[in-house]
Structures are given as structure tokens and as C-alpha cells.
ROVEX-925583 format. One record per residue (C-alpha): x negated, y, z negated. Coordinates in steps of 0.5 Angstrom, whole numbers. Each point is the difference from the previous one (the first is absolute). Layout:
BEGIN
@c1 X	c2 Y	c3 Z .
...
***
This chain:
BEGIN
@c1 23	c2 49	c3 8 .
@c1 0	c2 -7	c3 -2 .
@c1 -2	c2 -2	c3 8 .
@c1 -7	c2 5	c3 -2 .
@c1 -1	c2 -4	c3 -6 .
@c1 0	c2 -7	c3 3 .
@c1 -4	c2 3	c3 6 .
@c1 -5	c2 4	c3 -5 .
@c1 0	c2 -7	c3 -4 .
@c1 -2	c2 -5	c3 6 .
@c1 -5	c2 6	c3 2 .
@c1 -4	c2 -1	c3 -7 .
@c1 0	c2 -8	c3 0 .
@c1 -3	c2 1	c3 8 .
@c1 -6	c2 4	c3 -3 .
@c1 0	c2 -3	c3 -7 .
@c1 -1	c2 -7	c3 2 .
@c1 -4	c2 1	c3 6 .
@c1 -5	c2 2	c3 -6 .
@c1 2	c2 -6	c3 -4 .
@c1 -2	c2 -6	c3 5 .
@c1 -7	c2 4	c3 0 .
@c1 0	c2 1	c3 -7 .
@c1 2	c2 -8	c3 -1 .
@c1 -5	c2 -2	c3 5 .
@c1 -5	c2 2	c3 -3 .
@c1 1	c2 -1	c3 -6 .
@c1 0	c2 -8	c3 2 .
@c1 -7	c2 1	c3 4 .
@c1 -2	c2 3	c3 -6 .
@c1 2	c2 -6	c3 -5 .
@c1 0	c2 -5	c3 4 .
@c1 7	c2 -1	c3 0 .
@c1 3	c2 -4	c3 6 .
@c1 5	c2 5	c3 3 .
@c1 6	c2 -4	c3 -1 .
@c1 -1	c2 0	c3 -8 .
@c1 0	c2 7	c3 1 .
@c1 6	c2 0	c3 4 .
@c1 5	c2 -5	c3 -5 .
@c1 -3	c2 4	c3 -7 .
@c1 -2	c2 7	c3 2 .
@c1 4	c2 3	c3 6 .
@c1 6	c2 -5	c3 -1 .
@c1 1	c2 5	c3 -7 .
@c1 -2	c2 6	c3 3 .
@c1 4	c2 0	c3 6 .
@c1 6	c2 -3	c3 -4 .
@c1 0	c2 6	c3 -5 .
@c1 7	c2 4	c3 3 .
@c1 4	c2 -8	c3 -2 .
@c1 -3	c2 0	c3 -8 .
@c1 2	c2 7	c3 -1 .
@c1 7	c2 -1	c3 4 .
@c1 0	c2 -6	c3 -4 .
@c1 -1	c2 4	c3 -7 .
@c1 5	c2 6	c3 2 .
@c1 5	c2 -4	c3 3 .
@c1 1	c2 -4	c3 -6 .
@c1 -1	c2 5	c3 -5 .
@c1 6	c2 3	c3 4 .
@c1 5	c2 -6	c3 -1 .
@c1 -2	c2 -1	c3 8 .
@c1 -2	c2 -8	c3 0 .
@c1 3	c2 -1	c3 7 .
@c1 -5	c2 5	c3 3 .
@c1 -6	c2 -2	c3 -5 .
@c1 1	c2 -8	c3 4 .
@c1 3	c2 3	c3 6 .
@c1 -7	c2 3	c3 2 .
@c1 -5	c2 -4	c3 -4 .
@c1 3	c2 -6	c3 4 .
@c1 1	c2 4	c3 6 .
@c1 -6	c2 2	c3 1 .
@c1 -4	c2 -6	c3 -1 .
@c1 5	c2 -3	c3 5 .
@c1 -1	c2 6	c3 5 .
@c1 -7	c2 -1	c3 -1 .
@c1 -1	c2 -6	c3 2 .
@c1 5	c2 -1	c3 6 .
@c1 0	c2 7	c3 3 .
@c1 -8	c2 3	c3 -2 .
@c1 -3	c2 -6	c3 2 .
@c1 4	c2 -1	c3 6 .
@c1 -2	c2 7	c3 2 .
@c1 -8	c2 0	c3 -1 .
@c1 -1	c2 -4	c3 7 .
@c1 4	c2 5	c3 4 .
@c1 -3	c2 6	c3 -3 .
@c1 -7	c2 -3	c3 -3 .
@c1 -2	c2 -6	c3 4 .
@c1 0	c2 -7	c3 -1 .
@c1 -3	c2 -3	c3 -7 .
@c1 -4	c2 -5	c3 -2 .
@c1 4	c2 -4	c3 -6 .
@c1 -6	c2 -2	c3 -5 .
@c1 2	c2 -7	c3 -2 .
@c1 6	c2 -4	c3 -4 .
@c1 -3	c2 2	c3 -7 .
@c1 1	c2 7	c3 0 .
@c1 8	c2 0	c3 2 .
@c1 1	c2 -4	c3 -7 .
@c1 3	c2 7	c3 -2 .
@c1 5	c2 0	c3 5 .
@c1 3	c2 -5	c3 -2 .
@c1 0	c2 2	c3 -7 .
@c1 3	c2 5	c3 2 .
@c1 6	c2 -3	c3 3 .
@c1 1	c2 -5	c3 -6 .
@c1 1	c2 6	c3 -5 .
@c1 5	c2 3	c3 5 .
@c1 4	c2 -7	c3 -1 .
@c1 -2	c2 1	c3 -8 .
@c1 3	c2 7	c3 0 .
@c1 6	c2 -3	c3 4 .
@c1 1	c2 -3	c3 -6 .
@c1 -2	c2 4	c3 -6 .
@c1 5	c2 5	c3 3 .
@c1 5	c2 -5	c3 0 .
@c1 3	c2 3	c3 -7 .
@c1 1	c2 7	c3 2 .
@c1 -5	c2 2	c3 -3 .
@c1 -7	c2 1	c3 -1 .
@c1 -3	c2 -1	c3 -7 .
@c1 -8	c2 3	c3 -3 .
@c1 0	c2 -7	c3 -1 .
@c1 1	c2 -2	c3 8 .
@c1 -5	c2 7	c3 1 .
@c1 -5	c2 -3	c3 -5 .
@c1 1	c2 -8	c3 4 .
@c1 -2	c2 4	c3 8 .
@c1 -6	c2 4	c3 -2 .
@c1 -3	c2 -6	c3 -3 .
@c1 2	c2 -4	c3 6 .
@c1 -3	c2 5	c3 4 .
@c1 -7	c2 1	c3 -5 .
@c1 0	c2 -8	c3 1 .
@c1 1	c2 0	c3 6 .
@c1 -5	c2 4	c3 2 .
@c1 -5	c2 -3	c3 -4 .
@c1 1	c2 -7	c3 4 .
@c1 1	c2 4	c3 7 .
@c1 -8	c2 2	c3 -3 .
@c1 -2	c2 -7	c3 -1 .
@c1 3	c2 -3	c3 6 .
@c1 -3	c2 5	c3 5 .
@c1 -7	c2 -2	c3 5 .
@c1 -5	c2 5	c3 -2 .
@c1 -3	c2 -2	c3 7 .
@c1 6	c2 2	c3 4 .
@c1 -2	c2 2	c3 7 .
@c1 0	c2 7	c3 -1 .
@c1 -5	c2 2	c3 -4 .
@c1 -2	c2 6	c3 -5 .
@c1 -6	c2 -1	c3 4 .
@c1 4	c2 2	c3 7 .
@c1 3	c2 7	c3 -3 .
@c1 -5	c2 6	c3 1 .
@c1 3	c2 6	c3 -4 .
@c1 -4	c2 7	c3 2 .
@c1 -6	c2 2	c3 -3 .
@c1 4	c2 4	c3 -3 .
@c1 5	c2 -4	c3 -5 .
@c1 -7	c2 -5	c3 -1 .
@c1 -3	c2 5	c3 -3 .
@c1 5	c2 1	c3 -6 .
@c1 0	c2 -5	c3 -4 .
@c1 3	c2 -6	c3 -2 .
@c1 4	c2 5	c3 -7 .
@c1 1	c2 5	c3 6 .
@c1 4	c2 -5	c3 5 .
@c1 4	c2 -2	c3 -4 .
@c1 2	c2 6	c3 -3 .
@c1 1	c2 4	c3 7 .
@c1 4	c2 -6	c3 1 .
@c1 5	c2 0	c3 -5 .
@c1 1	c2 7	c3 2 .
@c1 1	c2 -1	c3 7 .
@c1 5	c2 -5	c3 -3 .
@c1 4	c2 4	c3 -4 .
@c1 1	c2 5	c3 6 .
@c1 2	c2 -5	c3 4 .
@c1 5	c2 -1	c3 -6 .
@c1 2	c2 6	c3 -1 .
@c1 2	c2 2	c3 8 .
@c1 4	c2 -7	c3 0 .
@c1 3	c2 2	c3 -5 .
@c1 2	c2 7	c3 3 .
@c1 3	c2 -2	c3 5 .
@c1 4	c2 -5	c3 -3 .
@c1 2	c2 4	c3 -5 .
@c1 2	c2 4	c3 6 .
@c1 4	c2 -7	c3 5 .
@c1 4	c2 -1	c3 -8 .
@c1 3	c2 7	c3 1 .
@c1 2	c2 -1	c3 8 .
@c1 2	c2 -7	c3 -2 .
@c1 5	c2 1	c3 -6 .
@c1 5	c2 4	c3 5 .
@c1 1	c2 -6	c3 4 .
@c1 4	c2 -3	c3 -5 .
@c1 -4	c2 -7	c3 0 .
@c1 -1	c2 -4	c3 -6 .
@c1 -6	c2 1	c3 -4 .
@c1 -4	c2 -7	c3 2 .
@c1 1	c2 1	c3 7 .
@c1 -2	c2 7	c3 -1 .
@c1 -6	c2 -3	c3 -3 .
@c1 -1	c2 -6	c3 3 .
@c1 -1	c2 4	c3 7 .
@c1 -1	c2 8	c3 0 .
@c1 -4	c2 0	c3 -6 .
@c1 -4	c2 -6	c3 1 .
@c1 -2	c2 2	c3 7 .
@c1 -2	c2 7	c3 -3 .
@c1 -4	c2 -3	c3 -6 .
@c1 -4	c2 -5	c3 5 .
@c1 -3	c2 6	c3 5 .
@c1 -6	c2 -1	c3 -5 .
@c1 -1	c2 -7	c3 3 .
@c1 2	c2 1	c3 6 .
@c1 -5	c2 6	c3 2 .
@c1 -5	c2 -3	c3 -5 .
@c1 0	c2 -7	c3 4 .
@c1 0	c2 3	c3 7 .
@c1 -6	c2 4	c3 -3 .
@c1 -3	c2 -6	c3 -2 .
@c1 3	c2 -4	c3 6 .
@c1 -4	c2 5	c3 5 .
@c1 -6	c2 0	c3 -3 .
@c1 0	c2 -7	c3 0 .
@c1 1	c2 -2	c3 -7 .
@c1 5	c2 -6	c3 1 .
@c1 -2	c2 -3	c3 -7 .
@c1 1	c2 7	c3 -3 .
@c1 7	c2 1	c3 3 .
@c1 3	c2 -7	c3 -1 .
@c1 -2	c2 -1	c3 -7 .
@c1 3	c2 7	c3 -1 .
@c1 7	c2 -1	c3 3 .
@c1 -1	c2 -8	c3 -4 .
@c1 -1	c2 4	c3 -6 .
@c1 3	c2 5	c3 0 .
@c1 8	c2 -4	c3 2 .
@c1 -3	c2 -4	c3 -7 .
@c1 -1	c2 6	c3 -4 .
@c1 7	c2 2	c3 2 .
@c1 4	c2 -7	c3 -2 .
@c1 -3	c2 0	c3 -8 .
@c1 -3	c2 7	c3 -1 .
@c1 3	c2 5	c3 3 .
@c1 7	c2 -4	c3 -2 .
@c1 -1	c2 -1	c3 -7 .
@c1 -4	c2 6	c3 -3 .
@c1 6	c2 4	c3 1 .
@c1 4	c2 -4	c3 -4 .
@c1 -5	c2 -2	c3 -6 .
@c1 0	c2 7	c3 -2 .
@c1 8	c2 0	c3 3 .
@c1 5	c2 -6	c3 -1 .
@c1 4	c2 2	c3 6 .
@c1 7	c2 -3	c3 3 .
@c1 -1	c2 -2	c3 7 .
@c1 6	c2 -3	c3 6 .
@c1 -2	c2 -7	c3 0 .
@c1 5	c2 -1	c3 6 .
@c1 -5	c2 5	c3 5 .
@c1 -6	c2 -2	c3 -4 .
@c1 1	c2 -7	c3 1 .
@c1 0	c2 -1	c3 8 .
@c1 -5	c2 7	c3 1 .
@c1 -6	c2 -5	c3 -4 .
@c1 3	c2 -6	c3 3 .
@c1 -2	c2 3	c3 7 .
@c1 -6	c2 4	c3 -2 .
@c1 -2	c2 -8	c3 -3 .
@c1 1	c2 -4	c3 7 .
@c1 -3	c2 6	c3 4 .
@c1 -7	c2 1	c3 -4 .
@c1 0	c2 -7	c3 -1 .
@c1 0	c2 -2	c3 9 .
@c1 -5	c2 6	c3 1 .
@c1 -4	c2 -2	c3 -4 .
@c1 0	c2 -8	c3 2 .
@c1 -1	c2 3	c3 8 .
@c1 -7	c2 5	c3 -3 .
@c1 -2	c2 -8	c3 -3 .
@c1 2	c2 -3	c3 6 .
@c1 -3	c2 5	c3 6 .
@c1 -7	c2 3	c3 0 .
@c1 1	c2 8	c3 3 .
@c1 6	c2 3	c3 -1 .
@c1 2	c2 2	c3 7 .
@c1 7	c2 4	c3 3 .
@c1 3	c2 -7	c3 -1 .
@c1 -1	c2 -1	c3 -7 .
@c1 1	c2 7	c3 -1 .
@c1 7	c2 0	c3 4 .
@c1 2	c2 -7	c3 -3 .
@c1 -1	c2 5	c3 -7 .
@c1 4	c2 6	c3 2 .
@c1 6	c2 -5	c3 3 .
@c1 0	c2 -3	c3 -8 .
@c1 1	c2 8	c3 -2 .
@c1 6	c2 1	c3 5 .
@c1 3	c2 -6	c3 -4 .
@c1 1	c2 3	c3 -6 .
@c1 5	c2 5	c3 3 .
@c1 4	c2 -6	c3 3 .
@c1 0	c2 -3	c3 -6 .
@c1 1	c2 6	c3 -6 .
@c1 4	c2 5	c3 4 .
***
């Protein structure tokens, strides 16, 4: 049973976040918004729904573990094993200049901030409070810091006629939409890898740090490889740049600002410690190479196997 939710779910996220990057797409032509903007804001949010919602269940539940384990998880698994696999499945990208990774970087700072805050034991409303506004500053500075002239242009994305002809209130409500099904069947299959991973007896960090955050990251990896496909690489890196921001500062705090939750500080510690120098050596290669080719996308995947060496 649980094997056809997580079939089901994935099969949803397919389908919903193909339209979600024409939606996306057009709405930045259509606003003159540089797709990379598009990317950091409005699909790292979206495609970053199952983490919020786990984030708040999980600590309503008293399942501080499972709350960090997926939202640091995931942004870890996002940025070494989603980008790793976009050159094999997608082809090369194109990395559109320095200024746009400062959100990676951001990222890994706040996995340091979030071994730190989790140092207690505990995550209190006011720890919550202080990474939802890291993340509300950050995005504002990653806005101030990004070159509105990047390679890949608004002018360059061609949405059908179709999606031209909707409107700019049109586009952006069709792509919330699209969102919250890509959210929705994310969350059904994790809901369903949950339910095969308890009967294994691991921990619930490891649990959530591995299993989930791999279920809870398909939206981004289908939504990129689209945009990948399509040639849309400003639009698929600020994604996976954004959304592995969103995952260390949104999606781990508003859990506990609305519940105060206690955490495993022993396992959460070195899990956000690895998460910080994984993300932070992805994105110094982006900053370094122009195209993120199978090299770049092995050197990715090879950070992601470390991590079972060094938490297993």
C-alpha cells in the first residue's frame, strides 16, 4: 500500500512541476523578472512546500529530529545529489555568474547557525523566530546582490501562446497552483517512505536526513531537470541555490516558532556540520567553472556518498 503512495506521489510531482516551470517561465517574461529571481523566490518556496508542512507536523508531533533531519537533508541532498544528477539526465548547464550563489552560501552559514542552535537540546519560538528572519533578510540581500543582466535573459525563454495569453494575475495564480500539487504529491510519498522507513528501526534523524529528504527533494529534481531540459539553467540553479537557503532558515524554524520542540543535538550536530561544508564546496566549484558538465556533477554526487560514510 504504502509502496503505490510513494509511486502515486512522485507521478503527481512529474506532471505538476512540468507545468510549474512553464507557468514560472512565463511569468517572468511577462514581469521582466530574471528567471534566476524567479528561481530563488517563487520556486524555491513552492517546490520547498512537503519540508514546511513536515517541518510543522513534525514538531506539533514532539518530532524535533525528523523536522531538522529533513529540512537539513534536504538542502544537502539538493545541492550534491540533485545537481549532481542534472548533467547526466539533463545536460550541461551554464552558471550565470558569481553574484547569484550568494544564497548557497548563505545556506551553508545557517547549517552552522542551526548546529549551534540545536546545541541545548532544544529548539525554542524564539530560535524559530531568529531563522525565519534569517531567511526574510536573506532573501532580501540574495535580491540586492543578483545581476539583473545574467546571461540568461527574460528575453531568451519563449512560453507558448498559450501561457502568453493569460496574463500576468493568470500566471502567477496557475503557478502557485501547480505548486501546491507538486507539494501535495511530494508529501504523499513521503508520507508513504515514513511508513517503510520506521519498520527499519533507524533513528529518527538518519530516518529524515536520508529517506524523507530524498522524497521531499523530487519536486526539485523533476522541476530542475525540466528547466535543465528546456535550457533554463538560471532558472534551475537559483532553484536548488534557493531552495537549499529556504530549507536551513524557513523550513527549520516555523516549526518550532509555533512549536518549541526538543532535538538530538548528538545527531543533529555533525548532519548540519556536513550538510555546511558539502554546500559551501558546491557552491565554490559553480562560482569557479562556467558549465556544470558530468565532472562537476560527479565531484556533486561523490560529496552525497560521503555523507553515509560519515553518519552511518
Amino acid at each position: 500500500m504504502w509502496s503505490f503512495a510513494v509511486v502515486g506521489g512522485f507521478a503527481l510531482s512529474v506532471v505538476a512541476s512540468s507545468r510549474t516551470v512553464t507557468y514560472a517561465s512565463a511569468f517572468a517574461t511577462a514581469t521582466r523578472l530574471p528567471p534566476l529571481i524567479v528561481g530563488i523566490t517563487l520556486l524555491a518556496v513552492g517546490t520547498d512546500l512537503p519540508e514546511i508542512a513536515n517541518s510543522i507536523v513534525a514538531s506539533a508531533g514532539g518530532h524535533g529530529d525528523i523536522n531538522v533531519g529533513d529540512s537539513v537533508g534536504s538542502a544537502a541532498t539538493q545541492a550534491t545529489l540533485v545537481l549532481g544528477l542534472l548533467p547526466f539526465l539533463g545536460g550541461s548547464l551554464a552558471t550565470p555568474g558569481r553574484r547569484p550563489f550568494a544564497t548557497g552560501l548563505f545556506a551553508a552559514v545557517m547549517c552552522v547557525v542551526v548546529a549551534v542552535l540545536v546545541a541545548d537540546d532544544f529548539l525554542s519560538r524564539g530560535d524559530g523566530a531568529l531563522l525565519v528572519g534569517a531567511w526574510l533578510a536573506g532573501s532580501w540581500a540574495a535580491y540586492k546582490l543578483i545581476d539583473r543582466s545574467v546571461e540568461d535573459d527574460v528575453d531568451a525563454l519563449d512560453p507558448d501562446d498559450d501561457t502568453a495569453a493569460i496574463g500576468r494575475r493568470g500566471l502567477l495564480w496557475r503557478s502557485l497552483v501547480s505548486l501546491v500539487f507538486v507539494g501535495a504529491g511530494a508529501t504523499l510519498a513521503v508520507v508513504g517512505a515514513i511508513e517503510i522507513s520506521e519498520q527499519l528501526g533507524v533513528s529518527e534523524f538518519l530516518i529524515a536526513f536520508f529517506a524523507l529528504s530524498i522524497g521531499t527533494s523530487l519536486p526539485e529534481l523533476v522541476l530542475d531537470l525540466t528547466a535543465a531540459r528546456r535550457g533554463e539553467s538560471a532558472l534551475a540553479v537559483g532553484d536548488i541555490m534557493g531552495s537549499s537557503f529556504v530549507d536551513t532558515t524557513l523550513s527549520v524554524g516555523i516549526g518550532p516558532l509555533l512549536f518549541p520542540v526538543a532535538v538530538t543535538a548528538s545527531e543533529v550536530i555533525p548532519g548540519a556540520l556536513a550538510a555546511a561544508v558539502a554546500i559551501a564546496a558546491v557552491t565554490v566549484m559553480l562560482i569557479v567553472v562556467q558549465r556544470h558538465e558530468r565532472p562537476t556533477g560527479a565531484f556533486a554526487l561523490g560529496l552525497y556518498a560521503l555523507f553515509y560514510a560519515v553518519l552511518i
